[in-house]
Predicted model as a PDB file, atoms N, CA, C, CB and O in Angstrom, pLDDT in the B-factor column:
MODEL        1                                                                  
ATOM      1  N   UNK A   1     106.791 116.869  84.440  1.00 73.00           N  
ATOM      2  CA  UNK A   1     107.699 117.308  83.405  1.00 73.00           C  
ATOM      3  C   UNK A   1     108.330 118.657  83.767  1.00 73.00           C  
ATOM      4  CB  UNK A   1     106.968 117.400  82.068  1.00 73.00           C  
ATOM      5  O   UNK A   1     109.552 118.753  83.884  1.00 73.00           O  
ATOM      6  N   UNK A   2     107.320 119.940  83.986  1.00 78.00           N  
ATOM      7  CA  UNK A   2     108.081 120.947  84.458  1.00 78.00           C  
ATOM      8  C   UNK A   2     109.054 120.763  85.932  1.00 78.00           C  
ATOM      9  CB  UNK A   2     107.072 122.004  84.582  1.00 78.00           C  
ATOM     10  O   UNK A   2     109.997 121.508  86.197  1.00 78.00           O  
ATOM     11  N   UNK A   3     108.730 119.941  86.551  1.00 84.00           N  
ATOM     12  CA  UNK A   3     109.247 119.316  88.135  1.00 84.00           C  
ATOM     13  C   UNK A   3     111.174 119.557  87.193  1.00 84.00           C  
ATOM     14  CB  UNK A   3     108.377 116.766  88.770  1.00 84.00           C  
ATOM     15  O   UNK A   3     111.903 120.546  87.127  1.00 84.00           O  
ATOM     16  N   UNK A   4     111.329 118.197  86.671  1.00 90.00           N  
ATOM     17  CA  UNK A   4     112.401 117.507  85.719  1.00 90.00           C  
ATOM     18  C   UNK A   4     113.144 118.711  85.151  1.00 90.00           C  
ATOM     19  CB  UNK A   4     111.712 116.522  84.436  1.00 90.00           C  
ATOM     20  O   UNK A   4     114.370 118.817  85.177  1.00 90.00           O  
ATOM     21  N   UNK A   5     111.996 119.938  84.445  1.00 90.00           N  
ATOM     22  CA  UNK A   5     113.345 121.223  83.513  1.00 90.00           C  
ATOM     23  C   UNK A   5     113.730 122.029  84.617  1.00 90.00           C  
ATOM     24  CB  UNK A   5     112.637 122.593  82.041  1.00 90.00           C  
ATOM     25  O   UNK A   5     114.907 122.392  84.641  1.00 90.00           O  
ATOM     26  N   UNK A   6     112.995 122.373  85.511  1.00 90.00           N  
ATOM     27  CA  UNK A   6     113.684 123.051  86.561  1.00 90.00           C  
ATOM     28  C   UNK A   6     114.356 122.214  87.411  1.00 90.00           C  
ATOM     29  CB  UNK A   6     112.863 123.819  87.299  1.00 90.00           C  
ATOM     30  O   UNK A   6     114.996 122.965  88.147  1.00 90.00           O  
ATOM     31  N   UNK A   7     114.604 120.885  87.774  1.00 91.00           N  
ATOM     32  CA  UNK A   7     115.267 120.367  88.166  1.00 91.00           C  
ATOM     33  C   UNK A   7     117.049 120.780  87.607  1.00 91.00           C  
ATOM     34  CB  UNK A   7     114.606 119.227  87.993  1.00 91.00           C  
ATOM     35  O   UNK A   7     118.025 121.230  88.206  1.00 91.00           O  
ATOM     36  N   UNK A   8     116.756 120.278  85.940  1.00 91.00           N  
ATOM     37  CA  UNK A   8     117.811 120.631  85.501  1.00 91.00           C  
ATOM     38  C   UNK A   8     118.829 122.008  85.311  1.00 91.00           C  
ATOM     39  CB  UNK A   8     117.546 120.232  84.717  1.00 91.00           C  
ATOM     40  O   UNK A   8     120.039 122.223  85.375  1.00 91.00           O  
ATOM     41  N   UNK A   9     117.362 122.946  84.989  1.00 90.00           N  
ATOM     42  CA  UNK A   9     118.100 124.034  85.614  1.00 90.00           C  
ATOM     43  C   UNK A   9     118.831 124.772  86.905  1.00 90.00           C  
ATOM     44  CB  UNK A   9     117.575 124.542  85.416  1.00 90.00           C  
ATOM     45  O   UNK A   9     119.770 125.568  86.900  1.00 90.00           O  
ATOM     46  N   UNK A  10     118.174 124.302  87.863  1.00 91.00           N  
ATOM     47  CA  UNK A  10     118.516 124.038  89.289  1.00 91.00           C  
ATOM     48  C   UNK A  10     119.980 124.069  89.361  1.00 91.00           C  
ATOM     49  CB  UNK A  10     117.956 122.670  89.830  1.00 91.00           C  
ATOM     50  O   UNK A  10     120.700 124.974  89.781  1.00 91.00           O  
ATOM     51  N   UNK A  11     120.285 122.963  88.896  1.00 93.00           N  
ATOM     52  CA  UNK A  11     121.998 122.021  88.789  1.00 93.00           C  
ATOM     53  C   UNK A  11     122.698 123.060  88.444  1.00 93.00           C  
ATOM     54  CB  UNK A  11     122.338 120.623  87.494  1.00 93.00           C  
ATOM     55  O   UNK A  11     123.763 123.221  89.040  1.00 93.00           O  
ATOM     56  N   UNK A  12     122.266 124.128  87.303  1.00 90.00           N  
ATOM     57  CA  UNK A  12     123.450 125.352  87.007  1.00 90.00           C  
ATOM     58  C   UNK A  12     123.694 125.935  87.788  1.00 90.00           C  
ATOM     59  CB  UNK A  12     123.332 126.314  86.188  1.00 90.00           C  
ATOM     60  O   UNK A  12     124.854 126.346  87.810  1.00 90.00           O  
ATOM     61  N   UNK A  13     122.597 126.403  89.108  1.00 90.00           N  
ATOM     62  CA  UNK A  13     123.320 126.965  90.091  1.00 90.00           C  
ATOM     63  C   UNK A  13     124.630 126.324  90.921  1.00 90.00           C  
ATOM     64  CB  UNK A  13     122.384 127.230  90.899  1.00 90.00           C  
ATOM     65  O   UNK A  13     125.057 125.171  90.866  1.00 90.00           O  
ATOM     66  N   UNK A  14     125.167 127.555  91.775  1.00 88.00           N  
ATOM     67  CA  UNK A  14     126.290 126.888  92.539  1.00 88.00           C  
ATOM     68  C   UNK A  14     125.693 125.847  93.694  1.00 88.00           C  
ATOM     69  CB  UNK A  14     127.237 128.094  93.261  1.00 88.00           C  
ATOM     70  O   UNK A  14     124.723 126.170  94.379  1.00 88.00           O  
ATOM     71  N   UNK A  15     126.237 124.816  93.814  1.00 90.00           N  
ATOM     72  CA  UNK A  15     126.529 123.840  95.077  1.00 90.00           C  
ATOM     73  C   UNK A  15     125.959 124.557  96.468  1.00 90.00           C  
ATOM     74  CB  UNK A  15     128.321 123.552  95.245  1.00 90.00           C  
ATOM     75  O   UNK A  15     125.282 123.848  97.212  1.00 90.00           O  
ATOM     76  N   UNK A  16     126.207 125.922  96.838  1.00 88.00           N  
ATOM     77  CA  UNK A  16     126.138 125.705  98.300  1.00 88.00           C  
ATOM     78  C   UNK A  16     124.522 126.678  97.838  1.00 88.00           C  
ATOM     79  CB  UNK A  16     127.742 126.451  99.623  1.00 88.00           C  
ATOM     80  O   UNK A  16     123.588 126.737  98.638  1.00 88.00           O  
ATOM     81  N   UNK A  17     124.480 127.216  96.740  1.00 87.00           N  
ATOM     82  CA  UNK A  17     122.892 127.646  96.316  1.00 87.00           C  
ATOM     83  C   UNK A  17     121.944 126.919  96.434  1.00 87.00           C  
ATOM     84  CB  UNK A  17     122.653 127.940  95.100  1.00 87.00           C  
ATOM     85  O   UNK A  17     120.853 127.197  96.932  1.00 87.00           O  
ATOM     86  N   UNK A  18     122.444 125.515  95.790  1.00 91.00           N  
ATOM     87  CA  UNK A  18     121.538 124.365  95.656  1.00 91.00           C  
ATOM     88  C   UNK A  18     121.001 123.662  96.936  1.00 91.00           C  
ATOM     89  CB  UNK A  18     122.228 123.373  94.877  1.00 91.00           C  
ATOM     90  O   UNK A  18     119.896 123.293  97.335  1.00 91.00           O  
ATOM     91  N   UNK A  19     122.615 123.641  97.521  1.00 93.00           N  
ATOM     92  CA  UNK A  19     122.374 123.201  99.035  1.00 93.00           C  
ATOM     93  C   UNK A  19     121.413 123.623 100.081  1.00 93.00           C  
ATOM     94  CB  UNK A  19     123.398 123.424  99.636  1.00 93.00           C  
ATOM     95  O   UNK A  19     120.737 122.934 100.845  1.00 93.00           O  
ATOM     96  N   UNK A  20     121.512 125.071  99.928  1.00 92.00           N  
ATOM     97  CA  UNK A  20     120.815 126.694 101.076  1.00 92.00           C  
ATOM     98  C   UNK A  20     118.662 126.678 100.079  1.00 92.00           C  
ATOM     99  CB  UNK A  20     122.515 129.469 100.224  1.00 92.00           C  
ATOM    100  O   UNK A  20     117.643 127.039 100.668  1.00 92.00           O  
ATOM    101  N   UNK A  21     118.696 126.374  99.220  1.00 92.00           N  
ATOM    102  CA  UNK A  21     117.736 126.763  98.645  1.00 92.00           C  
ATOM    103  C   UNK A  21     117.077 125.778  97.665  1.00 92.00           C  
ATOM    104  CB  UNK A  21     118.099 127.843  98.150  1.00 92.00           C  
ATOM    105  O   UNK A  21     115.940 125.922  97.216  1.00 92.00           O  
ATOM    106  N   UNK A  22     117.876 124.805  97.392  1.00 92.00           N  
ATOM    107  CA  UNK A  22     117.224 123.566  96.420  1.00 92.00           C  
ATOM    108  C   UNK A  22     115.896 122.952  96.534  1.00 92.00           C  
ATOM    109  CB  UNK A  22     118.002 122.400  96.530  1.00 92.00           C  
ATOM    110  O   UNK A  22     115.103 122.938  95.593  1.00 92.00           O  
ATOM    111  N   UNK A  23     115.715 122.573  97.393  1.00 94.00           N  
ATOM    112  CA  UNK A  23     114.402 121.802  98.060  1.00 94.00           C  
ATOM    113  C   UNK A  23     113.197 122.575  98.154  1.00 94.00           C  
ATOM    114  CB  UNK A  23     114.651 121.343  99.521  1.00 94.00           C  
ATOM    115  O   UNK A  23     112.091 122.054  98.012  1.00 94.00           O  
ATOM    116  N   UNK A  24     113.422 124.224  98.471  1.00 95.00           N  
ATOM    117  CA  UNK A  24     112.360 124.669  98.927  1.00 95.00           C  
ATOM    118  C   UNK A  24     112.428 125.563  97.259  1.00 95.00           C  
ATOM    119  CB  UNK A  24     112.390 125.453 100.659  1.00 95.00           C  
ATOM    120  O   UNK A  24     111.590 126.463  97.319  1.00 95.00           O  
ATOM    121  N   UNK A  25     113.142 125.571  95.870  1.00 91.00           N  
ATOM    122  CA  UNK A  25     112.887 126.222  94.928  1.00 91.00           C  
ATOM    123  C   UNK A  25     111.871 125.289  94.393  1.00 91.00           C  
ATOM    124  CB  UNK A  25     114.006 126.618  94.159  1.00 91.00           C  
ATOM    125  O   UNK A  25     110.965 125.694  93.664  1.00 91.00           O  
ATOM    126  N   UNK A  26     112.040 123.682  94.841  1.00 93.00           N  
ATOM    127  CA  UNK A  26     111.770 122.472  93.989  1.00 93.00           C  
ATOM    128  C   UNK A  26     110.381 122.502  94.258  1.00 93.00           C  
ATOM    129  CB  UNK A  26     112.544 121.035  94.344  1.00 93.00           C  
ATOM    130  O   UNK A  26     109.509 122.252  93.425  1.00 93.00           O  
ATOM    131  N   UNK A  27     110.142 122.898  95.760  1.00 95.00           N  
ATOM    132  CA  UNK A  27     108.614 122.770  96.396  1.00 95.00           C  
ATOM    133  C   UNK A  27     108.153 124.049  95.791  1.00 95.00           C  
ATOM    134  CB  UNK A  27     108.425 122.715  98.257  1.00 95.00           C  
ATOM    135  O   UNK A  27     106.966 123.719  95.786  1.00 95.00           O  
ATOM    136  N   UNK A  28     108.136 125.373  95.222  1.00 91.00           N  
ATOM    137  CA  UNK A  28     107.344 126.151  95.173  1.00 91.00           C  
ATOM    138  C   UNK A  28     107.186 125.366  93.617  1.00 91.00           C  
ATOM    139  CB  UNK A  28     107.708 127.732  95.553  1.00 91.00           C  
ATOM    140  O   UNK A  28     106.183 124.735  93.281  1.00 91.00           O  
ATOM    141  N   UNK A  29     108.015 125.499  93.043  1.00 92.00           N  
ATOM    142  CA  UNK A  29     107.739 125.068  91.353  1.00 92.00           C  
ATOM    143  C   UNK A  29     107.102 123.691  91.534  1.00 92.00           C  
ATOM    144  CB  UNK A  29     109.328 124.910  90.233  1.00 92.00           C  
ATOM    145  O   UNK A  29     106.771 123.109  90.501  1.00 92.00           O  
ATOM    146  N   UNK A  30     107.001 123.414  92.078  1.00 92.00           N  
ATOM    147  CA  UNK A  30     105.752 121.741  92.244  1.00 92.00           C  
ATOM    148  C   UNK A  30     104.081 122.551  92.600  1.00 92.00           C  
ATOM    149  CB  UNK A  30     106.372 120.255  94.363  1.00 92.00           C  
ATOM    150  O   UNK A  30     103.103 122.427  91.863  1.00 92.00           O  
ATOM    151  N   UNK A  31     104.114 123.405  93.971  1.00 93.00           N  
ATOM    152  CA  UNK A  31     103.198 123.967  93.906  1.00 93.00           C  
ATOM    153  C   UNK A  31     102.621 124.834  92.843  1.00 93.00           C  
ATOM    154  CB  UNK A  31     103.304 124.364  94.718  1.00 93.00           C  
ATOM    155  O   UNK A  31     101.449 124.644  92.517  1.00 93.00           O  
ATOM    156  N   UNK A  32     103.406 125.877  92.201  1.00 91.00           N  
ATOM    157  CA  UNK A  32     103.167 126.620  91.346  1.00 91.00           C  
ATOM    158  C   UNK A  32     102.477 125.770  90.295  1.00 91.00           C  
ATOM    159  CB  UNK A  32     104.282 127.304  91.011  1.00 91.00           C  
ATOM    160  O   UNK A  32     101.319 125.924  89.907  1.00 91.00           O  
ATOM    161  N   UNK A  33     103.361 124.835  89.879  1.00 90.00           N  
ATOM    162  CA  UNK A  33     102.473 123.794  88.593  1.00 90.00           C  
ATOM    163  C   UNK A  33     100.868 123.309  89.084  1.00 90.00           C  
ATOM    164  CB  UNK A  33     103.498 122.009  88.319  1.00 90.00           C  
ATOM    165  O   UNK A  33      99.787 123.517  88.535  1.00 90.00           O  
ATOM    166  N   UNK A  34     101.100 122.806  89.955  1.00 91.00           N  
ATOM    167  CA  UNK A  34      99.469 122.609  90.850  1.00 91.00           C  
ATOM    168  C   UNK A  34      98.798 123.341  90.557  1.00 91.00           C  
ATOM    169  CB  UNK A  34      99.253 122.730  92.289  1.00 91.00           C  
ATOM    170  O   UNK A  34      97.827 122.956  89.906  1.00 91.00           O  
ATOM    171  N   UNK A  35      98.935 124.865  90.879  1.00 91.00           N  
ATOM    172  CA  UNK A  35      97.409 125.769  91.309  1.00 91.00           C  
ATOM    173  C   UNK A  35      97.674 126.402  89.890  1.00 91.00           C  
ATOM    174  CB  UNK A  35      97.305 127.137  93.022  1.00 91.00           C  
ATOM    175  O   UNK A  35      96.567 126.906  89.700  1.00 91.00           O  
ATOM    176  N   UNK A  36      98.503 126.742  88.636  1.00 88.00           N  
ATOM    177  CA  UNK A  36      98.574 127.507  87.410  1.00 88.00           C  
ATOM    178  C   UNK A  36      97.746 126.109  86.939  1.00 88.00           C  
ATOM    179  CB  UNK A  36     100.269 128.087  86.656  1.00 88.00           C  
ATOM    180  O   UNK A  36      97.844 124.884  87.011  1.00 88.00           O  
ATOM    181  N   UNK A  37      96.770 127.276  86.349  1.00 90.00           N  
ATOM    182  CA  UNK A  37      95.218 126.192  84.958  1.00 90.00           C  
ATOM    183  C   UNK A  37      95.772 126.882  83.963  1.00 90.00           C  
ATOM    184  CB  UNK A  37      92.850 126.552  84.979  1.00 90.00           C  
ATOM    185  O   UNK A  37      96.437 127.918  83.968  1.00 90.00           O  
ATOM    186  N   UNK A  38      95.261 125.876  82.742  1.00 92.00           N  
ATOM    187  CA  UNK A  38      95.164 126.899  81.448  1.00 92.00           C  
ATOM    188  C   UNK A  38      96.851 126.928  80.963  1.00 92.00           C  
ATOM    189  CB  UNK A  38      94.464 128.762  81.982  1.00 92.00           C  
ATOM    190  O   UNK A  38      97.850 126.781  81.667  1.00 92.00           O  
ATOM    191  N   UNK A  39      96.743 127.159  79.593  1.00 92.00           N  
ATOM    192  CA  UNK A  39      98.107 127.382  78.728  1.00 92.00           C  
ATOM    193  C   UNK A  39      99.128 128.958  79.272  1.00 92.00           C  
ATOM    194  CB  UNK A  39      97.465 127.604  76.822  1.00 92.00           C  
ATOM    195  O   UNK A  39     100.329 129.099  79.503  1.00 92.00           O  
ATOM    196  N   UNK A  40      97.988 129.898  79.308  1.00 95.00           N  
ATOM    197  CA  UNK A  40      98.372 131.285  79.146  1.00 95.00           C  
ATOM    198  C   UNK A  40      99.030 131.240  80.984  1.00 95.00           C  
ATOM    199  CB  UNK A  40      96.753 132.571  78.600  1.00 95.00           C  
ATOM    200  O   UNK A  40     100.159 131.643  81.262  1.00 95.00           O  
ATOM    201  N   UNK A  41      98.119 130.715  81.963  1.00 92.00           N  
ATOM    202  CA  UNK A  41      98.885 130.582  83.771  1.00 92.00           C  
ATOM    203  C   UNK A  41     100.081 129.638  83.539  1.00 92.00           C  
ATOM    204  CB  UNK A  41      97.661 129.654  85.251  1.00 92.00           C  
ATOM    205  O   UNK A  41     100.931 129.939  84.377  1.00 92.00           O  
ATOM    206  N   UNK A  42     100.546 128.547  82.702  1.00 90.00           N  
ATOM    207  CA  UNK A  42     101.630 127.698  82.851  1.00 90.00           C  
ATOM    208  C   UNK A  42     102.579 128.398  81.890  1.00 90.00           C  
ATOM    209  CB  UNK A  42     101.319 126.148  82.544  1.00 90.00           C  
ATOM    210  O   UNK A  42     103.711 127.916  81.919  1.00 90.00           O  
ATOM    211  N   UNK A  43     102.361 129.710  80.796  1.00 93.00           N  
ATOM    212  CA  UNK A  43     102.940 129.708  80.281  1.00 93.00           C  
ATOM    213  C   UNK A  43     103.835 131.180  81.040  1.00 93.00           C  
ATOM    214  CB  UNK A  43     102.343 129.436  79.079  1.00 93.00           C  
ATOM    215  O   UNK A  43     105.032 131.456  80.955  1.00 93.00           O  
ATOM    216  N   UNK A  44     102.944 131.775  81.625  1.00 93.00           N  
ATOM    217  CA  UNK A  44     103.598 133.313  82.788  1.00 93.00           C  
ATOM    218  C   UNK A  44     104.431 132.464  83.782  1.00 93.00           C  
ATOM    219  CB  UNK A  44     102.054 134.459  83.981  1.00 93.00           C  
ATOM    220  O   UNK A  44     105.501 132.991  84.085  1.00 93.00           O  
ATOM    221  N   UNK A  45     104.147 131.142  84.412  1.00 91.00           N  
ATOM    222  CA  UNK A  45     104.847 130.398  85.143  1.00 91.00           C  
ATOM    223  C   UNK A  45     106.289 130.186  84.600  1.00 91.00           C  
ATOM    224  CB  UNK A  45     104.140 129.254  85.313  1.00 91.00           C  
ATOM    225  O   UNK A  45     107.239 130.567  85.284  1.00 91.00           O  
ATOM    226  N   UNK A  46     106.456 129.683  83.580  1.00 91.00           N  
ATOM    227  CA  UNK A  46     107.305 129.721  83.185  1.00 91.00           C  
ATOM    228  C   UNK A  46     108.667 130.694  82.682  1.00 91.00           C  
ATOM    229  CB  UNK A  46     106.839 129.281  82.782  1.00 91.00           C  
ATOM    230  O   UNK A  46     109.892 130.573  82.721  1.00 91.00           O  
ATOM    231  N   UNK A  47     107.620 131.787  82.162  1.00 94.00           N  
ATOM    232  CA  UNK A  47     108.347 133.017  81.606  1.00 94.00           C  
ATOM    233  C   UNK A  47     108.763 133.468  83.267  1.00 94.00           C  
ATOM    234  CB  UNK A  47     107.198 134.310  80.498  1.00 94.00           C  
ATOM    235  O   UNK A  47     109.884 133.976  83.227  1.00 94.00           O  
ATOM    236  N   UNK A  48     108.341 133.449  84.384  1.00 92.00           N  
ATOM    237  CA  UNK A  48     109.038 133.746  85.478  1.00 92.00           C  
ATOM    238  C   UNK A  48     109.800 133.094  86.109  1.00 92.00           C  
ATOM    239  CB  UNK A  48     108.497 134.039  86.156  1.00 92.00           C  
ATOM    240  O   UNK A  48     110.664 133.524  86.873  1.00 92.00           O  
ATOM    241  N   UNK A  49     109.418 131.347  85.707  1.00 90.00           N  
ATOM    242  CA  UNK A  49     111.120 131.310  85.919  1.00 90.00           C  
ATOM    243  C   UNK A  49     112.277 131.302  85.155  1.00 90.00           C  
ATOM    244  CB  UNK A  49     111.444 130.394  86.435  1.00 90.00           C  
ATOM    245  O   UNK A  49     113.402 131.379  85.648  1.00 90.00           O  
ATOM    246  N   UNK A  50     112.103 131.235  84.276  1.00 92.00           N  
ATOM    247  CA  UNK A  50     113.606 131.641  83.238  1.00 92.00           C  
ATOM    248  C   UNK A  50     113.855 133.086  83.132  1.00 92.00           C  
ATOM    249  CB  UNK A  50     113.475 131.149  81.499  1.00 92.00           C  
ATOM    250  O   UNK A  50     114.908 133.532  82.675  1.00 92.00           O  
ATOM    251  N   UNK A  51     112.764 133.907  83.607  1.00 93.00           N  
ATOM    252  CA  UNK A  51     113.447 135.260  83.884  1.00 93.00           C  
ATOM    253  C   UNK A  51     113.881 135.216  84.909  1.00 93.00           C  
ATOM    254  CB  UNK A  51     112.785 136.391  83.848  1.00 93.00           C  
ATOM    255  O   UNK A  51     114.897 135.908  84.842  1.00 93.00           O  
ATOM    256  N   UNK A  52     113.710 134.544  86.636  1.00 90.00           N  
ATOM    257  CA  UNK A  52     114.269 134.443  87.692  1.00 90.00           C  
ATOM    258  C   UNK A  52     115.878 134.124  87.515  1.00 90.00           C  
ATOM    259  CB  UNK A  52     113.509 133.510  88.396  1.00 90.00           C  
ATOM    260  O   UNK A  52     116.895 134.594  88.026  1.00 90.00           O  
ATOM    261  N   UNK A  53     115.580 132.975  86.429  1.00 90.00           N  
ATOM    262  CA  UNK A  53     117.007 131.928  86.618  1.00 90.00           C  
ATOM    263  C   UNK A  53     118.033 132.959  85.596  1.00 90.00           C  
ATOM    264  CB  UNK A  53     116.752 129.814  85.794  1.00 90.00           C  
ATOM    265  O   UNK A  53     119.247 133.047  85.779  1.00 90.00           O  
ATOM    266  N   UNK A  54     117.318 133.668  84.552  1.00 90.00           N  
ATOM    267  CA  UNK A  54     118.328 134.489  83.617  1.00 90.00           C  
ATOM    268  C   UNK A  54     119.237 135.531  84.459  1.00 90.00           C  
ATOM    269  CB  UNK A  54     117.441 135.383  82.452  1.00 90.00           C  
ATOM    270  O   UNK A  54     120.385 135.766  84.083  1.00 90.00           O  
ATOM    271  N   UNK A  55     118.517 136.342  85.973  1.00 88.00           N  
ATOM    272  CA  UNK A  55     118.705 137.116  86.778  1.00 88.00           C  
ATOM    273  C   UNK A  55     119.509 136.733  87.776  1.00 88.00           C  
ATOM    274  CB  UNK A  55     117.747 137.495  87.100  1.00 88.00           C  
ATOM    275  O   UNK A  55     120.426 137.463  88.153  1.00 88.00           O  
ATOM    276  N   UNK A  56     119.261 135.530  88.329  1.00 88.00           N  
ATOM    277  CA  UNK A  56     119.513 134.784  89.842  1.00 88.00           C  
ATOM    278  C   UNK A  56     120.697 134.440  89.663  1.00 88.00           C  
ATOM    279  CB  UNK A  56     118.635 133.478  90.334  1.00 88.00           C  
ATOM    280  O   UNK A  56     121.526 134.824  90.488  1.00 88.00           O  
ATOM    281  N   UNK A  57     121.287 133.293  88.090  1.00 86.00           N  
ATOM    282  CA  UNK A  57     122.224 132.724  88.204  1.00 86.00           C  
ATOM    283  C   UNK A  57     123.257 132.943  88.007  1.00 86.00           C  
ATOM    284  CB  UNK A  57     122.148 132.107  87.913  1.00 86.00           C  
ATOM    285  O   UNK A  57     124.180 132.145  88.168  1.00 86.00           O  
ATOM    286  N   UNK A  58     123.351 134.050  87.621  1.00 86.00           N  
ATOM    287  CA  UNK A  58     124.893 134.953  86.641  1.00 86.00           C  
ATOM    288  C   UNK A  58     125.108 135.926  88.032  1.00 86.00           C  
ATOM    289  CB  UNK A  58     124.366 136.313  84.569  1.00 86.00           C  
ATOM    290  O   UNK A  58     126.027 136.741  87.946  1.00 86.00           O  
ATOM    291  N   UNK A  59     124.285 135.900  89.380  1.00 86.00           N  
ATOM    292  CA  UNK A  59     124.697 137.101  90.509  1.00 86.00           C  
ATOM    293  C   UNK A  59     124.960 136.339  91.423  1.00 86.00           C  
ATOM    294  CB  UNK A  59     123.647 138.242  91.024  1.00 86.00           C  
ATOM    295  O   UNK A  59     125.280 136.822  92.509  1.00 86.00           O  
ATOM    296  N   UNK A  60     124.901 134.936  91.242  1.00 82.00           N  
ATOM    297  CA  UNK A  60     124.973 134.121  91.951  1.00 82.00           C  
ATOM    298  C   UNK A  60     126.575 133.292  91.957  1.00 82.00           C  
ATOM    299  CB  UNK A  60     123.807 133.445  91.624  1.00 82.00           C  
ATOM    300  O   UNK A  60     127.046 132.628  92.880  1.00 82.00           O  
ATOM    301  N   UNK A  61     127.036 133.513  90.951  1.00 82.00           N  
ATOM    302  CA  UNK A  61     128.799 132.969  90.194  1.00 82.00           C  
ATOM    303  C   UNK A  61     129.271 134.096  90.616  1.00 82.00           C  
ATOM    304  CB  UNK A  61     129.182 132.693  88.228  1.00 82.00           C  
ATOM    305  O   UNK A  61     130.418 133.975  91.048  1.00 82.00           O  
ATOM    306  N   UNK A  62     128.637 135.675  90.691  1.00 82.00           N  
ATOM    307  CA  UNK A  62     129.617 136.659  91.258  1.00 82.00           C  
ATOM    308  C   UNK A  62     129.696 137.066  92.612  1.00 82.00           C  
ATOM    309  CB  UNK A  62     129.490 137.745  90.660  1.00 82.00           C  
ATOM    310  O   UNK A  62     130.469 137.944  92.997  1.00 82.00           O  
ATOM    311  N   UNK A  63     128.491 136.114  93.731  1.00 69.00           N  
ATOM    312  CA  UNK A  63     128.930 136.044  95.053  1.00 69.00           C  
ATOM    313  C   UNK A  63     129.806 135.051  95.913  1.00 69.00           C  
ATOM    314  CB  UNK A  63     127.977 136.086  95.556  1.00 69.00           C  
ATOM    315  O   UNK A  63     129.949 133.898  95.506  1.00 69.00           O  
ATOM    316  N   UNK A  64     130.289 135.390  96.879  1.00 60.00           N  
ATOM    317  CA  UNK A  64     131.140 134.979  97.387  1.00 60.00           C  
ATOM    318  C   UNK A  64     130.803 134.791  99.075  1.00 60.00           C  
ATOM    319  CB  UNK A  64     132.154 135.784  96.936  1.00 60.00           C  
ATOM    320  O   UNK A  64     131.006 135.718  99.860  1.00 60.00           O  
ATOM    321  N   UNK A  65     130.300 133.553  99.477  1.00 62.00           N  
ATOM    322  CA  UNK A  65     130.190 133.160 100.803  1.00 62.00           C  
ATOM    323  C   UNK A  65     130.849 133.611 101.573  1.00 62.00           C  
ATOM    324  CB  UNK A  65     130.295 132.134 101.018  1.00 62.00           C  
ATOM    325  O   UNK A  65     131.947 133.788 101.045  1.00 62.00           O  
ATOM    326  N   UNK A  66     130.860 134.141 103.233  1.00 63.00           N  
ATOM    327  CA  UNK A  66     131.305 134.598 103.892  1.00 63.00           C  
ATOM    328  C   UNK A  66     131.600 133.100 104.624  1.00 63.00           C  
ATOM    329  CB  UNK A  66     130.629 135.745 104.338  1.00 63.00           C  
ATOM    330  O   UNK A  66     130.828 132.141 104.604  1.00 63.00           O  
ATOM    331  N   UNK A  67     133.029 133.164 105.326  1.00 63.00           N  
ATOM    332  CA  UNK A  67     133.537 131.962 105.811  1.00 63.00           C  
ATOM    333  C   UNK A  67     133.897 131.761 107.184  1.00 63.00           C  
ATOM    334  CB  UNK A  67     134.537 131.692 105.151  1.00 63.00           C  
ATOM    335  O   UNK A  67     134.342 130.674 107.554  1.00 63.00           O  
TER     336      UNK A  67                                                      
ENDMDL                                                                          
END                                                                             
């Protein structure tokens, strides 16, 4: 289930973000769910990534790939 919301959140990033970094955001948040026990470890899991994604994704619409 957490795999699936960060999946979806994922998608808000840009295309070549998703592209450069998708797979290996998908594998830590698979691991992370694994080794976090307990309500209070899945629930800091979480609060870090929606603070990641609150941070990551709005600096991420204001960069610009070098070509």
């Amino acid at each position: 289930m957490s795999e699936k919301i960060y999946a979806l959140l994922l998608r808000l990033y840009l295309k070549h973000f998703r592209r450069m970094y998708g797979e290996e955001a998908l594998q830590l948040v698979r691991d992370r769910v694994r080794d976090e026990r307990g309500l209070l470890a899945k629930a800091r899991l979480w609060w870090d990534l929606l603070a990641d994604f609150a941070i990551s994704a709005p600096r991420e619409y204001g960069y610009v790939p070098a070509q």
